[in-house]
C-alpha distance (Angstrom), angle and dihedral (degrees) to the residues before:
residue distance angle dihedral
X1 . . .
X2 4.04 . .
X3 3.89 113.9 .
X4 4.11 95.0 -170.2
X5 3.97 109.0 -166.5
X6 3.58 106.0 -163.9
X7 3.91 137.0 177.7
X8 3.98 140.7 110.2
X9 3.78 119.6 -57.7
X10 4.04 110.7 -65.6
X11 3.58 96.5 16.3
X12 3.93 87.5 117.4
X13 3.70 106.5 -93.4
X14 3.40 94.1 142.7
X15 3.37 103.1 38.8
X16 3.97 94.6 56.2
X17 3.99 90.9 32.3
X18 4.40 90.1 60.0
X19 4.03 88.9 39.2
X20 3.82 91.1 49.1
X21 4.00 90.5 47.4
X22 3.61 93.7 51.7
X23 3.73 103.9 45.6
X24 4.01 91.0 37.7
X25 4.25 95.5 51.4
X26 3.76 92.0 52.6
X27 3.66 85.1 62.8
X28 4.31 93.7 23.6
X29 3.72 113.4 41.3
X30 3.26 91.2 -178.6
X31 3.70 97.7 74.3
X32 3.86 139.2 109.2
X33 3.35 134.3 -177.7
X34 4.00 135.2 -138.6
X35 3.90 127.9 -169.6
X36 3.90 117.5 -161.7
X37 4.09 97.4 -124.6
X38 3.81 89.6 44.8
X39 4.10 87.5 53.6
X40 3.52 82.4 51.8
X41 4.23 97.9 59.9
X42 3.98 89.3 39.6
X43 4.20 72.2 69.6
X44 3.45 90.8 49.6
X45 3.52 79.5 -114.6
X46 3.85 92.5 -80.6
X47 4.03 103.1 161.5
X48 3.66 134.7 49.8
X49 3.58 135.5 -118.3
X50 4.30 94.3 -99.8
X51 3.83 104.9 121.2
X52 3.82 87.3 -109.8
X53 3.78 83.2 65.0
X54 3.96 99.0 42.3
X55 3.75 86.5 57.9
X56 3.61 95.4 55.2
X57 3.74 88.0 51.4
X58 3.60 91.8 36.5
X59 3.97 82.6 62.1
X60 3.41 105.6 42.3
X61 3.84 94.2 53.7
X62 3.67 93.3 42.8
X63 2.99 91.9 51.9
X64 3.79 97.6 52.2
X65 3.37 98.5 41.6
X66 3.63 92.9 60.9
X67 3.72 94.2 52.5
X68 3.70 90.1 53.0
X69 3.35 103.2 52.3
X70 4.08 95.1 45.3
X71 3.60 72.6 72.7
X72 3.50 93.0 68.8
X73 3.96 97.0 -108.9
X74 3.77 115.7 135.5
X75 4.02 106.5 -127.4
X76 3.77 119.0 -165.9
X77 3.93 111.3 -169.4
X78 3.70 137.8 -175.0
X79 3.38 110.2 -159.9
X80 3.71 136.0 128.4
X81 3.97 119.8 -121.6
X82 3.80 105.4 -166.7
X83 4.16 91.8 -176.5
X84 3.31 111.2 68.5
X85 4.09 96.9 -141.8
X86 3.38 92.4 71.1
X87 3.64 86.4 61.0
X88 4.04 93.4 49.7
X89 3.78 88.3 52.6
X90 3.50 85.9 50.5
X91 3.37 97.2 54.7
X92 4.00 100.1 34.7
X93 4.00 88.1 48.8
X94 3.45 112.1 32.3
X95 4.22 106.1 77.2
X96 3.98 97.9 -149.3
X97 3.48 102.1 24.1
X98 4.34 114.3 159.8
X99 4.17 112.0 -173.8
X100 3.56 125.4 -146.5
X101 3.54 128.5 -160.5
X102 2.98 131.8 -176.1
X103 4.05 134.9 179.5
X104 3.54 133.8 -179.4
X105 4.21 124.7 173.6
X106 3.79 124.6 -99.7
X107 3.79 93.6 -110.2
X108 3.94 83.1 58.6
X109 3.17 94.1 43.9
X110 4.35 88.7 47.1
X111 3.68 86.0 46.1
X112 3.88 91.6 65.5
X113 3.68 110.5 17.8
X114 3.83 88.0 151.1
X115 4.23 85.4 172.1
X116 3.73 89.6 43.5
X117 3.39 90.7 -127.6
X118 4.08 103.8 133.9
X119 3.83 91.6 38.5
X120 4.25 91.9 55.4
X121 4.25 95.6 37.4
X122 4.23 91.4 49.4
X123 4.33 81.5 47.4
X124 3.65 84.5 43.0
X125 3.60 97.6 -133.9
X126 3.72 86.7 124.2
X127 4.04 127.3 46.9
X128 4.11 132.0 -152.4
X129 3.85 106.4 35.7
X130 3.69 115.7 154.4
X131 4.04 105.2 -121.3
X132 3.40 89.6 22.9
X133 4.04 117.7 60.4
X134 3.76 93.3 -24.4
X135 3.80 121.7 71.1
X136 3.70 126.9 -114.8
X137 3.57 121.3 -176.6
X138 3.68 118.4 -154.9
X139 4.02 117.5 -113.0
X140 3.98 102.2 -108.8
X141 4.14 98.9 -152.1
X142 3.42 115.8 30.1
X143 3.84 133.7 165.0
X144 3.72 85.2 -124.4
X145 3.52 142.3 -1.8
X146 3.84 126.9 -160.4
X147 3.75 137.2 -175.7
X148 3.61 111.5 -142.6
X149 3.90 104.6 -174.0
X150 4.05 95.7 132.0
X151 3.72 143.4 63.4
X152 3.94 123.6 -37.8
X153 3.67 91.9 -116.4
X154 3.95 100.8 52.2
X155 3.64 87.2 43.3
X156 3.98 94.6 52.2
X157 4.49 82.3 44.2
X158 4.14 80.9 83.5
X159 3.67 96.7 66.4
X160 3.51 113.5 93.7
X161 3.84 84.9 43.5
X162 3.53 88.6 60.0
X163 3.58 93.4 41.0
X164 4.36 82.7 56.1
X165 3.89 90.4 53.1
X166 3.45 100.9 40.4
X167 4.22 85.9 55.5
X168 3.66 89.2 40.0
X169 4.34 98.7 55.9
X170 4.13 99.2 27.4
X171 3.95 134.0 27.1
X172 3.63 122.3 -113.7
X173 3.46 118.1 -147.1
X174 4.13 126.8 -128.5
């Protein structure tokens, strides 16, 4: 099974993606974990962030995860797709495949720009941030979709009822 958590930079992807891993893998060994900027260094971080360049990563983790999990490994990612065919393939080629989106406002997003991202691309001292000068276009049917516009901790409160639906719609694997 792939649990995708997608979403613009800071959104929480990570933070839900690493809370998800370790509360599923107690219960589904068989369970790894990948983070979009991590992905990134495996590639000795060898393309930029221009949407030429977040294709050809959007393609090479694609790409892998689906060959991992037809090896009946459950993969949770958090990674941002900003083209939506990437998504479709997704969807049309991975068998038990469960979307997460989540979206949170540019003043949230402002408000704890730990990276300093948002705060340098609206000064324009930096170029090709989704949200901000690059287009992102919102996923349209996801398995879930969650606004995360408050603290860490009553964002993170959501997980085990995540955990439920995710077990509920798709099967896991041991």
């Amino acid at each position: 099974m792939v649990i995708w958590i997608t979403g613009i930079s800071g959104t929480g992807k990570s933070t839900l993606g690493k809370k998800l891993f370790v509360e599923i893998k107690k219960k589904f060994p068989a369970t790894i974990f990948f983070d979009g900027d991590q992905f990134r260094e495996i590639f000795q971080n060898d393309i930029n962030y221009t949407l030429k360049d977040r294709d050809i990563n959007a393609i090479r983790l694609t790409r892998l995860v689906r060959n991992i999990s037809k090896q009946k490994v459950n993969i949770i990612v958090s990674a941002n797709i900003t083209n939506i065919k990437f998504r479709k393939w997704m969807k049309k080629n991975v068998k038990d495949y469960y979307e997460i989106y989540i979206s949170a406002t540019l003043k949230s997003l402002l408000n704890r720009d730990y990276k300093k991202l948002y705060s340098k691309a609206v000064k324009k001292k930096i170029k090709n941030v989704v949200g901000v000068d690059l287009p992102f276009i919102e996923p349209k049917n996801s398995d879930l979709y969650l606004e995360n516009n408050k603290s860490k901790k009553f964002f993170l409160k959501n997980v085990k009822l995540i955990i439920k639906d995710i077990i509920n719609k798709k099967k896991l694997f041991f």
